[in-house]
C-alpha positions in Angstrom: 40.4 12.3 5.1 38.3 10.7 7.7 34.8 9.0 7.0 33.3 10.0 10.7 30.7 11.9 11.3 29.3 13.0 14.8 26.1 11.5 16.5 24.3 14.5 15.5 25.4 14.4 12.1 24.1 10.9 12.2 20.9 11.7 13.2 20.6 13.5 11.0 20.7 11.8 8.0 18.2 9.1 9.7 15.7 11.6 10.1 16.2 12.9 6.4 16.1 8.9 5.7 12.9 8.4 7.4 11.5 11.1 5.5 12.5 9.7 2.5 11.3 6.9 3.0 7.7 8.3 4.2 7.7 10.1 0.7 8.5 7.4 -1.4 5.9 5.2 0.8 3.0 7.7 0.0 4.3 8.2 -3.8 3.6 4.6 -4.3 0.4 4.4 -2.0 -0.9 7.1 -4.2 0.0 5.1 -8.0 -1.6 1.9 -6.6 -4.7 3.5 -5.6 -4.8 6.1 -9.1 -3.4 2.7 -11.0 -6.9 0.7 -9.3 -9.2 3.6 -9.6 -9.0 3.5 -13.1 -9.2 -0.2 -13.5 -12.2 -0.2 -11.9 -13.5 3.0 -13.4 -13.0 1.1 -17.0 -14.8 -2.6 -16.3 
């Protein structure tokens, strides 16, 4: 039972990462902007 994975492999799960991380990025872009939107839209 080895814990090594190939480069590809590793590359792999950066690109699935980075995509992650792009999702989760616009999720919260998009929560700030709904959570100000209607901040505003109630003053």
């Amino acid at each position: 039972m080895s814990d090594h994975h190939t480069d590809e492999e590793k590359e792999l799960m950066r690109q699935e990462d980075s995509k992650l991380d792009a999702i989760a990025a616009v999720v919260i872009i998009l929560s700030l902007t709904a959570a100000a939107y209607f901040w505003v839209s109630s003053q």
